[in-house]
N, C-alpha and C positions, 0 to 999 in steps of 0.2 A: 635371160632376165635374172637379176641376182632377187634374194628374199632377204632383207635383214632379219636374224634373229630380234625377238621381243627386247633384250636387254639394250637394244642399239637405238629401241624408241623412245626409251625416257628422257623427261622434259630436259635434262641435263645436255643431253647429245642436240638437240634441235638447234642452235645457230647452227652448229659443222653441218645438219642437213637443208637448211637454208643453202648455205655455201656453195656445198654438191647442186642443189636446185638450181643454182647461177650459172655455174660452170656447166650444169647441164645445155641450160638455154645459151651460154655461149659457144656449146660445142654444136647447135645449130646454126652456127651465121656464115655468110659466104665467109671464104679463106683470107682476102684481104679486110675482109671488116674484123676477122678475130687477128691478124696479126697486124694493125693498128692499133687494136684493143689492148693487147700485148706491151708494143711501145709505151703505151700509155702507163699501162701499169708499173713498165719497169722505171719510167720517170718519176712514179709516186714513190716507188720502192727507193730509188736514190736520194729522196728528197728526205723520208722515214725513215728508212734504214741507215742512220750514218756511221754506225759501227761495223757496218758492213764496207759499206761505201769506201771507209777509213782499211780494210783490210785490202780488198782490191784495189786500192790505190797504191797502197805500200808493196802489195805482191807485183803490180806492173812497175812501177820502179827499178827496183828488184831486176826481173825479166828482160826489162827494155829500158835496159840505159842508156842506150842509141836514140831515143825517141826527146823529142824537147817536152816540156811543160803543157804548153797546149797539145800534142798532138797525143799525148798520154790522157789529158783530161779527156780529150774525144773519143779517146779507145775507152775510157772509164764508161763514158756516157754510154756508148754503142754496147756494153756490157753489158748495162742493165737494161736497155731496150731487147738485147736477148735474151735475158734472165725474164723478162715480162713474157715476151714470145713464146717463152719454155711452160711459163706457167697457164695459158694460152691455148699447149699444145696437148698437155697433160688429159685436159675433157676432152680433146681431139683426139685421143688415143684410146679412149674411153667407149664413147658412144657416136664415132661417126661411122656409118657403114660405110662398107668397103668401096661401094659403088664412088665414094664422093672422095675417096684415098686414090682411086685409079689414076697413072700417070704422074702422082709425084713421086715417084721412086727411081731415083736412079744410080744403078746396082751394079758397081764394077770387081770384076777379079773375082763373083761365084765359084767360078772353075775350079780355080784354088783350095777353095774348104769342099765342095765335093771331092776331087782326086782323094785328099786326105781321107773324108769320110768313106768313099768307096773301097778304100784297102782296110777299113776296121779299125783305122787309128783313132787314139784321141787327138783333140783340138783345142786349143786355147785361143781363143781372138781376142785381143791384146790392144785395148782401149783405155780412153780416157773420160773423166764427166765431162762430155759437152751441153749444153742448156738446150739440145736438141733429142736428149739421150732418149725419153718417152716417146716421141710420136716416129723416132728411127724403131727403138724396137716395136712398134704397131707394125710399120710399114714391114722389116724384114723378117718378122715369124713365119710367113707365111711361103720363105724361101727357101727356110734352111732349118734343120733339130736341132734347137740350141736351148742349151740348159743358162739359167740366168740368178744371179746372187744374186740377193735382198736381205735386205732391214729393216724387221717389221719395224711397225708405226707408233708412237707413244700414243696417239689417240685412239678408240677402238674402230670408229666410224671411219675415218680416212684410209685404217690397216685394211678396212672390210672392204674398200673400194679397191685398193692397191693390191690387195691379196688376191683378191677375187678376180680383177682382170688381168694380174700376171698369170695365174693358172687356165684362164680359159686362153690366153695365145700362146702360152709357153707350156711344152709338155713335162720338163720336170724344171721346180725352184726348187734351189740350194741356200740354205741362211750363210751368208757373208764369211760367219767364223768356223763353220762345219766343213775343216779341209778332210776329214773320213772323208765325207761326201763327194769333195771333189776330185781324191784319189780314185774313188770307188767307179765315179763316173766317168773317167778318163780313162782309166783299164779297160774299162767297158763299149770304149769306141766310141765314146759320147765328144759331142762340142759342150766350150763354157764361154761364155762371153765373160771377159775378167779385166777389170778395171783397179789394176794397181798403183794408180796415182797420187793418192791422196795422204797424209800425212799418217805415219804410223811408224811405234813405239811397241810393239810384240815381240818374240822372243824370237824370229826372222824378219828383225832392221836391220840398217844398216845407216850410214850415213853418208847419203850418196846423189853428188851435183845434180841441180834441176836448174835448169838455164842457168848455170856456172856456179848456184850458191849451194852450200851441203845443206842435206834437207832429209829427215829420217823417213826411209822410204821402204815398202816392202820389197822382201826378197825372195816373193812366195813363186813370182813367174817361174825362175829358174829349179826352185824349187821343187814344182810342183810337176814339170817337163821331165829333170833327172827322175823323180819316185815313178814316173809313168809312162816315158816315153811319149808323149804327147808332141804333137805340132805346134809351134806357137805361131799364128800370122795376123801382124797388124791391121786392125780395124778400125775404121775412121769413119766420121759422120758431119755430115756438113748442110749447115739451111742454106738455102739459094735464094736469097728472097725473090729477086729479080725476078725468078722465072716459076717460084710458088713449089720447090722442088726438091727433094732431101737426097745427094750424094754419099751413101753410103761406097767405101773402098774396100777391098780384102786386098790384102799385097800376101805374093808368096811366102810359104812359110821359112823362117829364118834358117840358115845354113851354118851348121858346126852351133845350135844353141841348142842345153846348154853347153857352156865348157865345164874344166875342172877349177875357173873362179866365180863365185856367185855374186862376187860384187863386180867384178868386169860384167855379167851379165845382166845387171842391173844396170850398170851402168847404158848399158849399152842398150837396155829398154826405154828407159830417160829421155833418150836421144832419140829414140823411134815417137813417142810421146812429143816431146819439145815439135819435131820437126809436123808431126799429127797439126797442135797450136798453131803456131804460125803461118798455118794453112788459112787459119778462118781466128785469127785470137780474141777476137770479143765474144766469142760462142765457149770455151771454155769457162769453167767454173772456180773464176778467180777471188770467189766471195770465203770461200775455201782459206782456211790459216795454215798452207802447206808447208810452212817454213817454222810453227810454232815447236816449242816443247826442243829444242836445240840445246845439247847439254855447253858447260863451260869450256872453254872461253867463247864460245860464239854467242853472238848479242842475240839478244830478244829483238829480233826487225817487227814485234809489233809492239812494242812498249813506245809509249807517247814523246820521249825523247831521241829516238833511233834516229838517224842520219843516214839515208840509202847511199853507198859509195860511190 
């Protein structure tokens, strides 16, 4: 049971604790009445959010030039019914006992990151934001020691939720930009779950294809492997809705990585990512402006007159 401190009860904080109250009582309902509930939301969310909307349309473009006009608009759609779902999942991850998590997990390739674990090595599991990312990490804490990045919260009530139950399932969190930390922990024979997908412009970028377009990307995987010798193996996550069920994957960890290039090594995560997406692609977090912040000559593919090729 958490206790908020006194400063979290002032009249200022109380809708965000209405909110939590919601999400509480949502995080009691059978599983298919919260992930309809979900659907639902993520319909509101496309319908409100069109700046978003307008971002994930442009980054599927982008990605799926194979795809016509309609069947792009339906992967839009299916998008944010999982982005709903996600948000859905989040008080599921929260306050459902264990009893009522049993049986949706289904957990391939453990073997993998124990071996590693068993000789004292570190481990990197080498993910992407999927809109499933919350209620997988509920399910797999309870599998495997893995240390997990975060970014606290601009509000203090929502950090005190987020903060509070990342530490009661995970034994140690690392803040995002504290690589000490994650040198320190990987020396040390620890797992990190590490999520280098997303758009980034730090002093290890690079500019390196995401489903074929350059897109400033971290370089810290390979980075972080050479400073520690760590494992790196692919970790994927996948909702099922069909059968109420979360496929988490570990794949073997990677051979000859890194090398002596870090942008082939990036590159080369990209592709372990991309192929991750196309597994499940409306569950990815394509609300995401992965492609912004592109120096000259490459266009701005979100500025209002851009032309997808």
């Amino acid at each position: 049971m958490l206790h908020p401190p006194r400063r979290l009860l002032h009249p200022r904080h109380w809708p965000v604790w209405l909110l939590m109250g919601g999400l509480w009582i949502v995080a009691q309902l059978p599983y298919h009445m919260q992930m309809a509930l979900g659907q639902t939301v993520g319909r509101l969310a496309q319908l409100l959010a069109r700046s978003r909307g307008q971002v994930a349309a442009r980054n599927l473009a982008l990605c799926f030039p194979e795809l016509n006009a309609a069947q792009r608009a339906d992967l839009l759609q299916a998008h944010f019914a999982s982005l709903g779902m996600g948000v859905i999942e989040l008080p599921l991850s929260w306050w459902a006992p264990q009893s009522r998590l049993e049986g949706r997990l289904r957990l391939e390739g453990l073997e993998h990151l124990k071996a590693v674990q068993a000789r004292g090595q570190g481990a990197i599991l080498l993910s992407g934001h999927f809109t499933s990312i919350d209620v997988c990490g509920r399910l797999f804490a309870p599998h495997a020691d893995v240390d997990i990045l975060f970014r606290a919260q601009d509000n203090p009530v929502i950090e005190y939720f987020l903060g509070g139950y990342r530490k009661q399932r995970f034994r140690h969190t690392i803040e995002r930009h504290d690589i000490r930390a994650m040198v320190r922990a990987l020396r040390q024979g620890r797992t990190i779950w590490y999520a280098p997908d997303q758009n980034y412009r730090g002093s290890n970028s690079a500019l390196v294809p995401f489903f074929g377009h350059p897109a400033p990307t971290n370089t810290g995987t390979a980075r972080l492997a050479r400073m520690t010798g760590a494992a790196v193996l692919p970790f994927s996550m996948e909702r099922q809705l069909e059968t109420g069920t979360y496929l988490i994957r570990i794949d073997p960890p990677l051979a000859d990585f890194p090398s002596d290039d870090p942008i082939a090594d990036t590159q080369r995560q990209n592709e372990i990512l991309e192929a991750q997406i196309r597994r499940c692609p409306a569950q990815y977090l394509w609300v995401h402006e992965r492609f912004k912040m592109r120096p000259p000559p490459l266009a701005d593919v979100y500025a209002r007159d851009f032309s997808p090729p």
